[in-house]
C-alpha positions as CSV (number, residue, x, y, z in Angstrom):
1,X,86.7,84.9,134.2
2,X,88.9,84.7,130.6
3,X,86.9,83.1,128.2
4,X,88.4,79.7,126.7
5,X,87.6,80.1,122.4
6,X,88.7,77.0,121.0
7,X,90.2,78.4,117.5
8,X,91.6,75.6,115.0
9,X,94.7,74.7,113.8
10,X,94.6,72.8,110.1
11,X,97.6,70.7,109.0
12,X,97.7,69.9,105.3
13,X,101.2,67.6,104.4
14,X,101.2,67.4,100.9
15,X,103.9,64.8,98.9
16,X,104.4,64.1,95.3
17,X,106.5,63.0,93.1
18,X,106.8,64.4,89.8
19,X,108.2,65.2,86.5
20,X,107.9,68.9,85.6
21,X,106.6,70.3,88.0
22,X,107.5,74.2,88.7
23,X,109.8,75.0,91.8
24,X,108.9,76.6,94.7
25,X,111.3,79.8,95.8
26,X,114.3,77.9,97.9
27,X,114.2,79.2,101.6
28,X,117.6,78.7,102.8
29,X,117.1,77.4,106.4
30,X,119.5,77.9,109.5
31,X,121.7,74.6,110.2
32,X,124.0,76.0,112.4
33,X,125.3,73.2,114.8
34,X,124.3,70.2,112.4
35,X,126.5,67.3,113.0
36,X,126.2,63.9,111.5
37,X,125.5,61.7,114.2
38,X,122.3,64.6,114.4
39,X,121.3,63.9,111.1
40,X,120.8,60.4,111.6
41,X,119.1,61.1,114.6
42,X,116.2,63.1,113.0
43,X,116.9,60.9,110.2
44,X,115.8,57.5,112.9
45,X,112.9,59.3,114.1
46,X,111.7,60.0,110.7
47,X,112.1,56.7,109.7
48,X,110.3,55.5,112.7
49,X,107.7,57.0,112.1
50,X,107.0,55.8,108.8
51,X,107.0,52.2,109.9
52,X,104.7,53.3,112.7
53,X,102.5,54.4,110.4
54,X,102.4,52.1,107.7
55,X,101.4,49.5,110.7
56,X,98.4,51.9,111.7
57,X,97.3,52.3,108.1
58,X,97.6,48.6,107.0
59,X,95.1,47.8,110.3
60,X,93.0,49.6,107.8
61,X,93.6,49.7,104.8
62,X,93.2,46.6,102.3
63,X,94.3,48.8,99.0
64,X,97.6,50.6,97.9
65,X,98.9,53.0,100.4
66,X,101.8,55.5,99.2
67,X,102.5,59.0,101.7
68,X,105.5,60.6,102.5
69,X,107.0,60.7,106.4
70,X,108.8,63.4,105.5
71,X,106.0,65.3,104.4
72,X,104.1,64.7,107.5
73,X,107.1,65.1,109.9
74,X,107.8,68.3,108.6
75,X,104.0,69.7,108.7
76,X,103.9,68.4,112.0
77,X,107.0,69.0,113.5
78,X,106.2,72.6,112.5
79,X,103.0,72.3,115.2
80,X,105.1,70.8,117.9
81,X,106.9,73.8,117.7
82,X,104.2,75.5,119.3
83,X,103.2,72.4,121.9
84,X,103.4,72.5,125.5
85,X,102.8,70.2,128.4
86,X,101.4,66.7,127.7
87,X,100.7,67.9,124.3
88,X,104.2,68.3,123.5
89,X,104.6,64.9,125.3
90,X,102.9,63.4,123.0
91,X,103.8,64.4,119.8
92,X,107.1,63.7,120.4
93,X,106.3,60.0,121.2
94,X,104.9,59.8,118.3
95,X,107.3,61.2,115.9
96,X,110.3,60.1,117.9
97,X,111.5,63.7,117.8
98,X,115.0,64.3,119.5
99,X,115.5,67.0,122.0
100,X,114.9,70.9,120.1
101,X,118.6,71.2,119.7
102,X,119.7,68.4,117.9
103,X,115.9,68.7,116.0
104,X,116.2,72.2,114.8
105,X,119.5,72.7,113.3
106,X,119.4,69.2,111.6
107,X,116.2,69.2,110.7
108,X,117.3,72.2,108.6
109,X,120.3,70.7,107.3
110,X,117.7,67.5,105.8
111,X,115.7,70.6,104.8
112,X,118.9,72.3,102.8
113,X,120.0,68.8,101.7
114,X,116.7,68.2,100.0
115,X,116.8,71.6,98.3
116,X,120.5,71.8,97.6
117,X,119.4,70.9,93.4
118,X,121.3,68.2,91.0
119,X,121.4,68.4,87.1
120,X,120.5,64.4,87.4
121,X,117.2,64.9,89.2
122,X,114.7,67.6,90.7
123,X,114.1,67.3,94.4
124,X,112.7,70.1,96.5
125,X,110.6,70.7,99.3
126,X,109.0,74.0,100.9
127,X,106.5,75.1,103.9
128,X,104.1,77.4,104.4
129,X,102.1,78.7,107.4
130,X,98.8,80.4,106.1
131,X,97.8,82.6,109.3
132,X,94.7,84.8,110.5
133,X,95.5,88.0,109.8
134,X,96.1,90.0,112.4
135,X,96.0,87.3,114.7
136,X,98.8,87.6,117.6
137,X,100.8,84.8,117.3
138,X,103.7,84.4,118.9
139,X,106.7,86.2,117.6
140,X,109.3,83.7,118.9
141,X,107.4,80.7,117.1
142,X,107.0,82.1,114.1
143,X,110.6,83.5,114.1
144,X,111.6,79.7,115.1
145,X,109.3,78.2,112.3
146,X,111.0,79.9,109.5
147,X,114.6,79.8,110.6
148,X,114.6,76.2,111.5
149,X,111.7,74.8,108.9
150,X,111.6,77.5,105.9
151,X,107.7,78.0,107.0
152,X,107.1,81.6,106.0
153,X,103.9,82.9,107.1
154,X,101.3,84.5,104.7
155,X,98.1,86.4,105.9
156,X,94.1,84.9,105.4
157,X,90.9,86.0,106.3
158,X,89.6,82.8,107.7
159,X,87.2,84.8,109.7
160,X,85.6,86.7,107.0
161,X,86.3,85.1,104.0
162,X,86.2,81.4,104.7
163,X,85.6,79.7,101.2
164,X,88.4,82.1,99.2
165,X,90.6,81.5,102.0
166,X,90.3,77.8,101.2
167,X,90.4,78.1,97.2
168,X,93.7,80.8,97.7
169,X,95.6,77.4,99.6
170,X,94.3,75.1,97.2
171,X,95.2,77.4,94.2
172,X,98.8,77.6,95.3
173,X,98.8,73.4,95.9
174,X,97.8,73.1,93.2
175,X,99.7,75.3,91.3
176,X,103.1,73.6,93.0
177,X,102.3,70.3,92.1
178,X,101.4,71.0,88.2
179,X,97.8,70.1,88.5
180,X,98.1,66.7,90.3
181,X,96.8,67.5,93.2
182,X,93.8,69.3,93.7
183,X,91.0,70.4,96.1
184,X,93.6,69.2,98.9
185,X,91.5,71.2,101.5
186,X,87.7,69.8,101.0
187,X,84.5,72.3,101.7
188,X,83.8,72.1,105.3
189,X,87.3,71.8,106.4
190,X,88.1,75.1,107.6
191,X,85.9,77.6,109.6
192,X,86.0,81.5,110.7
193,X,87.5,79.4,113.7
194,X,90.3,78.5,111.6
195,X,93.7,80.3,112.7
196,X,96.5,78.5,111.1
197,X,97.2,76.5,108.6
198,X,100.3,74.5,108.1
199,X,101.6,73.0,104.3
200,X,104.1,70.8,103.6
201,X,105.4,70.1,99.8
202,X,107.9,67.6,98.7
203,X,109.2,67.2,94.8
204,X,111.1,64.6,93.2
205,X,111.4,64.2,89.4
206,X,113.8,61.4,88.6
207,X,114.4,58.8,86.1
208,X,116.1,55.3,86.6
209,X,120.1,55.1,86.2
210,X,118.9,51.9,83.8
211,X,115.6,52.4,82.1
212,X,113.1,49.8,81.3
213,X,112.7,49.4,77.3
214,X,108.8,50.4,76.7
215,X,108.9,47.8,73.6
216,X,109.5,44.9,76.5
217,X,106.4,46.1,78.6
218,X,103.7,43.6,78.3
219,X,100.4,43.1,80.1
220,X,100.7,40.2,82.3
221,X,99.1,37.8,85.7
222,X,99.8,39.8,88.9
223,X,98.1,37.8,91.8
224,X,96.7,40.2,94.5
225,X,95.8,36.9,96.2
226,X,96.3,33.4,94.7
227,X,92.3,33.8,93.2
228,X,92.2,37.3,92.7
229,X,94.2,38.1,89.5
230,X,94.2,41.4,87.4
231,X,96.3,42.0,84.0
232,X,98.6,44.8,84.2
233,X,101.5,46.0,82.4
234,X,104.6,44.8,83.2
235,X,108.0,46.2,82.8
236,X,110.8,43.9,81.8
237,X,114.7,44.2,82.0
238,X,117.0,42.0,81.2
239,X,120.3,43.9,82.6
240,X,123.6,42.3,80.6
241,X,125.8,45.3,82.0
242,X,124.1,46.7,85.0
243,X,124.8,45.6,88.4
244,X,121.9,45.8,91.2
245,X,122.0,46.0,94.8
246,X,120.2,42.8,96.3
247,X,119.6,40.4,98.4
248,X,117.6,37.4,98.9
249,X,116.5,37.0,103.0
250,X,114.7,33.6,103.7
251,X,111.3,35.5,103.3
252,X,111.8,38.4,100.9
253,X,113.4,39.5,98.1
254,X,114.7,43.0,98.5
255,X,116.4,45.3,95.2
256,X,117.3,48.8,95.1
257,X,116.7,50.9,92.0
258,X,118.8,54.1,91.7
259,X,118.0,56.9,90.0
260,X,120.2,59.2,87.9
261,X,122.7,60.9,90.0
262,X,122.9,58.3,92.2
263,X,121.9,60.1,95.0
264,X,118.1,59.2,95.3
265,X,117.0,55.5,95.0
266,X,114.0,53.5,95.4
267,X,114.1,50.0,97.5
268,X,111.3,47.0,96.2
269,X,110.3,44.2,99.2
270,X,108.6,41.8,98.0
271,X,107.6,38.8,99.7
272,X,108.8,35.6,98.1
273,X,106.6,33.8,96.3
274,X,106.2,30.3,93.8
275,X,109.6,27.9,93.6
276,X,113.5,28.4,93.5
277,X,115.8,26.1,92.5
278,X,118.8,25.7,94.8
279,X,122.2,25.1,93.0
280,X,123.9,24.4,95.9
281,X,121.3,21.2,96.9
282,X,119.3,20.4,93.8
283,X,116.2,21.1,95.7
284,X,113.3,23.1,94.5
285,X,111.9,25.3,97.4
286,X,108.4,26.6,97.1
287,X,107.3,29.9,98.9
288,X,104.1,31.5,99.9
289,X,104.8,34.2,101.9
290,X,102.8,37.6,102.0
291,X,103.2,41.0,103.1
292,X,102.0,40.1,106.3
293,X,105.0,37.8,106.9
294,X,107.4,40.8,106.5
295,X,108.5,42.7,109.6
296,X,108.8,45.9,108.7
297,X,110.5,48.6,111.2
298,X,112.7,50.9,110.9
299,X,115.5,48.7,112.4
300,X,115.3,45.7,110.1
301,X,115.2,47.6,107.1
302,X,118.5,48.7,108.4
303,X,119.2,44.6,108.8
304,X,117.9,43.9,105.2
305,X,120.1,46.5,103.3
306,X,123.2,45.4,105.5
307,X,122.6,41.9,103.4
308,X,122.5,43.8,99.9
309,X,125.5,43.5,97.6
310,X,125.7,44.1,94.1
311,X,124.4,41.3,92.1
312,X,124.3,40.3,88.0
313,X,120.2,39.5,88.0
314,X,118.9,37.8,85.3
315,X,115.9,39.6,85.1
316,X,113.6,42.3,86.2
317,X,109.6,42.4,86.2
318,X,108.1,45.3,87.8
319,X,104.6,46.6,87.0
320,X,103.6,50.2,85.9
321,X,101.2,51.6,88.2
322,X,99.3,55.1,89.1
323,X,97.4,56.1,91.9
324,X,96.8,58.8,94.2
325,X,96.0,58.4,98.1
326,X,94.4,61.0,100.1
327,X,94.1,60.4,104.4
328,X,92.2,62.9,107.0
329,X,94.5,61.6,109.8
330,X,93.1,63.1,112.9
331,X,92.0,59.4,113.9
332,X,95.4,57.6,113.0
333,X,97.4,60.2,115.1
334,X,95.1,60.0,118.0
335,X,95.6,56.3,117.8
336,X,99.2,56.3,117.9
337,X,99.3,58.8,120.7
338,X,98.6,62.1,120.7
339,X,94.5,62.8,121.6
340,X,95.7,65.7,123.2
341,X,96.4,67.8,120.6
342,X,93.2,67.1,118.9
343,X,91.2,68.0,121.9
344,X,89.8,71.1,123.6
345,X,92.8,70.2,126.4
346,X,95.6,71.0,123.7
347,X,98.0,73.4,124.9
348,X,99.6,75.4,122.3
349,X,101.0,78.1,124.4
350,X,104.1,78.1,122.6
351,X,102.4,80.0,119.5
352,X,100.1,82.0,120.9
353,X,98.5,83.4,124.7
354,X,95.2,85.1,122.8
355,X,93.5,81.8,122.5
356,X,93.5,78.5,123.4
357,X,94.4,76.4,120.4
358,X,93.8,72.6,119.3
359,X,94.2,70.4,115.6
360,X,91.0,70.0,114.0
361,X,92.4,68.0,111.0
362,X,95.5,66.8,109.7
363,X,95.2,66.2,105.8
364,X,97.6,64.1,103.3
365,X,97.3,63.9,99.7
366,X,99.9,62.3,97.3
367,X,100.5,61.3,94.0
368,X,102.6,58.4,92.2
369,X,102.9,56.9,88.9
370,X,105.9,54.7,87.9
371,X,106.9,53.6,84.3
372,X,109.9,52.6,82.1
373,X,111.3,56.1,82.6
374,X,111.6,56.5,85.9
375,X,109.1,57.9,88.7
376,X,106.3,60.6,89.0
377,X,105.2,60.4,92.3
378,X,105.2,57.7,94.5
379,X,103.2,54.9,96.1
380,X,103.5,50.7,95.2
381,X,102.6,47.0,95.8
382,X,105.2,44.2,94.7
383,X,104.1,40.8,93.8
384,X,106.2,37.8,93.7
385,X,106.7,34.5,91.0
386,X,104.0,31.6,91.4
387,X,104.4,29.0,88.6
388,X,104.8,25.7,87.7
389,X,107.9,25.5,86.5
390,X,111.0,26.0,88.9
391,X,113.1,29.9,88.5
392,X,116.5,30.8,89.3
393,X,117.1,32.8,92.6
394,X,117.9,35.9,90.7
395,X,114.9,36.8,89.0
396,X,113.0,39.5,90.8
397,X,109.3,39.5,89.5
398,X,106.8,41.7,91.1
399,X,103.5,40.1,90.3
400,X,102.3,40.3,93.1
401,X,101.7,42.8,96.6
402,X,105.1,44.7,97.2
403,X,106.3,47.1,99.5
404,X,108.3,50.4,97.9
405,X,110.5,52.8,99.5
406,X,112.0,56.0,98.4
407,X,115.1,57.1,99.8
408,X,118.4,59.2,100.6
409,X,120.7,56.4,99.5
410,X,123.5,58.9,101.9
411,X,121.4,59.1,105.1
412,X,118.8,56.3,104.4
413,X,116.0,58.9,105.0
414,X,113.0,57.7,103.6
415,X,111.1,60.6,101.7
416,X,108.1,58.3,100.2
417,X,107.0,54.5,101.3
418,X,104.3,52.7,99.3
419,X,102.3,49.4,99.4
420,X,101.3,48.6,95.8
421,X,98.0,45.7,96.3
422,X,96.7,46.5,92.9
423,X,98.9,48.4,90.2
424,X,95.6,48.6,87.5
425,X,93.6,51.4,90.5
């Protein structure tokens, strides 16, 4: 009888956004057969995702959350290459992923797209498979893994030298992301089991088309509830030329900061809150909604930016914040569907026949930290106007628990989304 070994498959999905940080080589991926109408199919189920996930984290979570879809997508979408069966079933359910050929080729184009390079801003992304050496993988998947996905596999000894094989991926994390992340892969983590590891890495360094003055930044009141309240510095902009992207919806206030080049901009919800005086009426209208008032899925976010138009604000208040979020995930994905591949019945006979293969741990670490230049990483909370005195409808004060999103303004793909509960942690 063949022996089952159950040998383990690490997924690390690394995102960050940064100034100055040192590029990775470019792979040039194969995006033969990319058509539009794919993109914005791997696009949806990217974006999917996110919201799915947000609304597993936030069962959990009670503090900032920031991560980046992409970054997970990509790491894992990498793995699914390799699925089979009910695994494969799964995973695809819960990353929406489209049928292998409208995934691969456009997948790659996304890939290219992010890599493709702009004077205005940095933004580039690269994976890595770290193998057993002289473990047989599959030719075909790891032929398939680099074409479509720029994954280039580099040899380990996870067998005999488990601890340096751990420092070596760490080491070149760390070295990618400029010393902001570190230790990404914790002691205990991997194991002479350990056969694969698969890294994801996405960069953006940006600064805003319109920059906040840093002589306007004061510390002020932002209300993570109505009797928990925290000073913070808050950025102010009062913009006499600029025109925003905005809209006000019933619950939310929703404005879209762009970045230079035009190309890359982030998108602020955040929940109305305190009193509005209606020109049209004469009434004042108080509000008290919270984040959990906002639906949030991929297809209303798609309603909310249909109501945006460009708008003369009178003013801006948006907190500076830094934080950095770390999430061992192998709970949240079995939750939203896919036990399988976490368990000794995983069938990942699409990488490899010398052993039968399973996740032991899907790790994501990220970075953020926005100020009146622009952004270096990404993660946030808005928060909303209380007061007693009554504020025109085009003031947009986050002082209290937003929602951020960075995105594609072109295909809407969402590379970072952030809850900011507390900008001073």
């Amino acid at each position: 009888m063949k022996q089952k070994i159950f040998a383990l498959i690490v997924i690390a999905a690394l995102s960050i956004f940064l100034y100055g940080c040192e590029k990775q080589p470019v792979i040039t991926t194969d995006d033969t057969g990319s058509t539009p109408e794919g993109v914005k199919a791997v696009v949806n189920a990217n974006n999917q995702f996110a919201f799915d996930l947000y609304s597993e984290l936030n069962k959990a979570e009670d503090s900032n959350i920031f991560y980046s879809p992409y970054s997970i997508s990509s790491a894992l979408a990498m793995t699914y290459e390799g699925a089979k069966g009910q695994t494969a079933d799964e995973m695809r359910a819960v990353f929406h992923f489209p049928e292998n050929s409208i995934l691969r080729p456009n997948f790659a184009a996304i890939y290219n797209d992010i890599n493709q390079g702009s004077k205005a801003y940095e933004l580039n992304t690269g994976n890595a498979l770290w193998v057993q050496e002289d473990f047989q993988f599959l030719q075909d998947y790891l032929t398939t893994v680099e074409k479509y996905y720029g994954g280039k596999a580099e040899n380990l000894d996870f067998v005999g030298e488990t601890e340096k094989s751990r420092q070596t991926i760490n080491s070149y994390i760390e070295e990618q992301t400029n010393n902001k992340i570190k230790d990404l892969i914790p002691p205990g983590v991997l194991s002479p089991m350990t056969r694969l590891v698969l890294t994801n890495a996405i960069y953006f360094k940006g600064t805003w088309e319109w920059e906040f003055d840093k002589g306007d930044t004061r510390d002020q009141d932002f209300k993570i509830t109505p009797e928990n309240i925290v000073k913070v510095p808050m950025m102010y902009m009062d913009p006499d030329k600029a025109r925003f992207n905005y809209a006000d919806i019933g619950d939310l206030q929703i404005l879209e900061l762009p970045y230079k080049g035009e190309e890359i901009s982030m998108l602020v919800l955040l929940p109305k809150q305190g009193e509005d005086y209606d020109f049209e009426t004469g009434e004042i209208i108080t509000s008290d909604y919270t984040l959990e008032d906002i639906e949030l899925t991929s297809e209303k976010l798609e309603e909310y930016k249909a109501q945006m138009k460009e708008t003369k604000l009178s003013s801006i208040y948006l907190p500076k914040f830094e934080f950095d979020t770390k999430y061992f995930m192998k709970q949240t994905l079995s939750a939203m569907g896919m036990p399988t591949a976490f368990s000794g019945n995983a069938d990942f006979s699409g990488m490899t026949l010398a052993e039968q293969l399973f996740i032991s741990q899907v790790i994501h670490q990220a970075y953020v930290k926005v100020d009146e230049k622009g952004t270096e990483a990404a993660a946030a909370t808005a928060v909303g106007v209380t007061g007693s005195a009554a504020m025109p409808r085009n003031i947009f004060r986050a002082d209290h628990p937003f929602i951020f999103i960075i995105q594609e303004k072109q295909t809407g793909n969402i590379l970072f989304i952030g809850r900011v509960v507390n900008p001073s942690k």
